[in-house]
N, C-alpha and C positions, 0 to 999 in steps of 0.2 A: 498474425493479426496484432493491430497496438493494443496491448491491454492498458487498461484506467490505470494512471498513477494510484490508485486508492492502492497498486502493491505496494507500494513506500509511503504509505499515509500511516502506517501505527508505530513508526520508529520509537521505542520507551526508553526511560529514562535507566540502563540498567544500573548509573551508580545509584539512584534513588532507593536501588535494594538495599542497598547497606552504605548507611549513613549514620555514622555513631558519633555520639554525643560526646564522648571520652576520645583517648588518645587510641586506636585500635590495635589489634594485636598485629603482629606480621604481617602474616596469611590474611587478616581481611586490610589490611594495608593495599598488600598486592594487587588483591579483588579489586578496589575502589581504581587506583594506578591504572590496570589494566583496561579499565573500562572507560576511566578517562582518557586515555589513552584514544581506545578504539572510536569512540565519539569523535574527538576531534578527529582523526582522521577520516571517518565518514562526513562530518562537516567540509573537510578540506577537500573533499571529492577522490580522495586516498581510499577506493572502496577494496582492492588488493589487501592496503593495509588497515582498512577496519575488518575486514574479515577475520586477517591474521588477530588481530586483538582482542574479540569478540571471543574468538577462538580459545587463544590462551582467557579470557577470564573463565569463560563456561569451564574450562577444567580445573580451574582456581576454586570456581564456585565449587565444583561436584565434588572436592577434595574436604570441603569445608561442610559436605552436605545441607548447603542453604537454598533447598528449594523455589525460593525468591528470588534470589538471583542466577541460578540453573534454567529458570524460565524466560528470565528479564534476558539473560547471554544469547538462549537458544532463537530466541523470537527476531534478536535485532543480529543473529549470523543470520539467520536464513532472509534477511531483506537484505545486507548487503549479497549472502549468494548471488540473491533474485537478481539484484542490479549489477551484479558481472554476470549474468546468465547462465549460472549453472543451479538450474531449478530443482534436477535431480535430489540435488547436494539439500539445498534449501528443504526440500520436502521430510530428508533422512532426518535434517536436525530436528524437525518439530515432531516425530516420531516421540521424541525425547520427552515430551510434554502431551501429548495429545496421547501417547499409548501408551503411558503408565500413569492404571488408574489407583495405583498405592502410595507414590509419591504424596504428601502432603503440599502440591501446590497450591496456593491461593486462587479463590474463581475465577479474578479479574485476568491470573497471566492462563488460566486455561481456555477462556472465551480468546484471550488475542490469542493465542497459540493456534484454534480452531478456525479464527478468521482468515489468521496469514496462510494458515494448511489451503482452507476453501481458493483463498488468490492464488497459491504456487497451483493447485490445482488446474485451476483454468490457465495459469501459463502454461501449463504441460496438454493441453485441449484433451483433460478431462471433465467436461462438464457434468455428470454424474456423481464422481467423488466429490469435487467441487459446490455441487449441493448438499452431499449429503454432511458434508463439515458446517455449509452455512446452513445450515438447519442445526447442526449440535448449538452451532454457535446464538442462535435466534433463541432457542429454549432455555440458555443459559442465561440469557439477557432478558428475554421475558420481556420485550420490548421497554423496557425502563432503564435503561444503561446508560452511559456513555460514548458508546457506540453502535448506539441503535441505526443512525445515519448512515453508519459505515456497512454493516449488515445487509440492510437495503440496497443500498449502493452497489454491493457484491452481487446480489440475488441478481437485481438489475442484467447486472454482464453475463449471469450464466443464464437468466431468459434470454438473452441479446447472441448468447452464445448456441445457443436452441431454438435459434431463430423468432423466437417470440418476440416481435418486436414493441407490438401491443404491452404482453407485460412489463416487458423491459422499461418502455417509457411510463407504463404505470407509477412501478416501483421508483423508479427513477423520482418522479415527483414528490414520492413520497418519501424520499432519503431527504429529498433538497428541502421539504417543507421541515424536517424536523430539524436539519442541519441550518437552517435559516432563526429556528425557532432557538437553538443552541448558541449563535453567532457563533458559528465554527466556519470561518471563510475556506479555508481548506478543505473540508468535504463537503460546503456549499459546489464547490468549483470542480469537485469530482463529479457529485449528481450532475450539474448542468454538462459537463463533458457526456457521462453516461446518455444523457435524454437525449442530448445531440444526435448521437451515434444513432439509440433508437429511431429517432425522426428519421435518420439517414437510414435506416433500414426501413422505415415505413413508404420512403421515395420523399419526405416532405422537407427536400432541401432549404427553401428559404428559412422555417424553423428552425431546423439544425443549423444554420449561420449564425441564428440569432442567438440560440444556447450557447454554442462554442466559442461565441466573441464575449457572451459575460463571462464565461468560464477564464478566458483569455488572459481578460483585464482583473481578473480576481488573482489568477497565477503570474501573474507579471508583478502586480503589489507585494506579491509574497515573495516575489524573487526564487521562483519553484522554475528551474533550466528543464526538467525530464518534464513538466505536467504542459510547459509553453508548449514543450517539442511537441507532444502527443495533441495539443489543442491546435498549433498550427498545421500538423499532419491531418487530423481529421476536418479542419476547415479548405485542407485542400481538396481534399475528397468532397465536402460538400460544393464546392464552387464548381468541381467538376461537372456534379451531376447536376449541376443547375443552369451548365452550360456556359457558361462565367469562366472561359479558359484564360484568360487574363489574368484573374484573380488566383486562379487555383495555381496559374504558373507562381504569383508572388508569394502565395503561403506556403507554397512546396520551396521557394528558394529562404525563404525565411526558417521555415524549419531545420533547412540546410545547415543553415549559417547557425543557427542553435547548435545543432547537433556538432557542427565543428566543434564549438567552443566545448561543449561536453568530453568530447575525444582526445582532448589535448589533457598529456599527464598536468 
């Protein structure tokens, strides 16, 4: 099944973990290096090689014991994992944060740590674990975060993923009204994908056209290639079931033609 981009919606800044004011020592030299490093190469669509860098910094960090940036490394391997598909791998790293609870990490990298855990979780179709992270994650957040949208948004897919489609479009509303209320165009465009789906599992095709084409035009401004592909995939699905084979044939060949472009080094 297409899971929501919201898996690569929490990519964080991990040189922002360490950013010093002075000339740095080596080893947080390296850190910083390392991480710029792996950024760009995830920006570059190099996700092979932002893993490998992600990689080397988290070991950089653990060497330095800077739990800030031990979380900030682990959080952005396990999204690039996700996005070469090896979830396994993505799940083992957030172990790293999410199951040591001595560590002196900061709340904010344990709530994203618990969210990314909840998404790998439903990529691997376990929707029970899956909850019960966005539930850690929910209580951490206390509905006042910064990522209260995205929490939602999550829940959303693993009602959607439990067939609840009712809830799923509930939440769903309720990601997008808060994401709207935030001007966060990017997890505006996640929920409206989310409620889509929903709709599309409630049978209410023409709805789900209508969420998925703002979703569409919101991920096209951003210039987001994996959230088009996922919005032009599930708009073919909805044209499908709306009987609209014309239409569904051109979103499936348009998703194509995304997906090309993705797959080339």
């Amino acid at each position: 099944m297409m899971r929501s981009a919201a898996a690569v919606a929490l990519l964080v800044c991990a040189a922002c973990a360490a950013a010093p004011t002075r000339e740095p020592p080596a080893a947080q030299g390296r850190l910083a290096e390392a991480q710029a490093r792996a950024a760009a190469r995830a920006h570059a669509g190099d996700l092979a090689g932002a893993a490998r860098g992600y990689d080397e910094a988290l070991r950089i960090a653990a060497s330095l014991e800077d739990a800030d940036a031990i979380a900030a490394n682990a959080i952005n391997l396990s999204i690039a994992y996700q996005w070469l598909g090896r979830n396994a791998e993505a799940r083992s790293v957030l172990a790293i944060v999410v199951d040591d609870t001595q560590r002196p990490f900061p709340e904010s990298r344990r709530l994203q740590a618990e969210l990314r855990r909840a998404i790998v979780e439903l990529a691997l179709d376990q929707p029970s674990a899956a909850g019960a992270m966005a539930a850690r994650a929910a209580r951490r957040c206390a509905g006042n975060c910064i990522y209260a949208a995205t929490i939602l948004n999550v829940q959303a897919q693993i009602a959607l993923a439990g067939g609840d489609a009712a809830q799923a479009a509930a939440q769903a509303r309720q990601a997008l009204e808060r994401a709207r209320s935030q001007g966060d165009r990017a997890e505006t465009a996640n929920a409206l994908r989310t409620l889509g789906r929903a709709q599309l599992g409630s049978g209410d095709a023409p709805a789900a056209r209508a969420s998925l084409e703002q979703a569409l035009e919101l991920d096209r401004a951003l210039a987001e290639p994996r959230k088009i592909h996922a919005d032009l995939t599930e708009l073919a699905r909805a044209a499908g079931q709306a009987g609209d084979k014309q239409a569904a044939r051109d979103y499936g060949e348009r998703a194509r033609a995304v997906q090309t472009g993705l797959d080339k080094p």
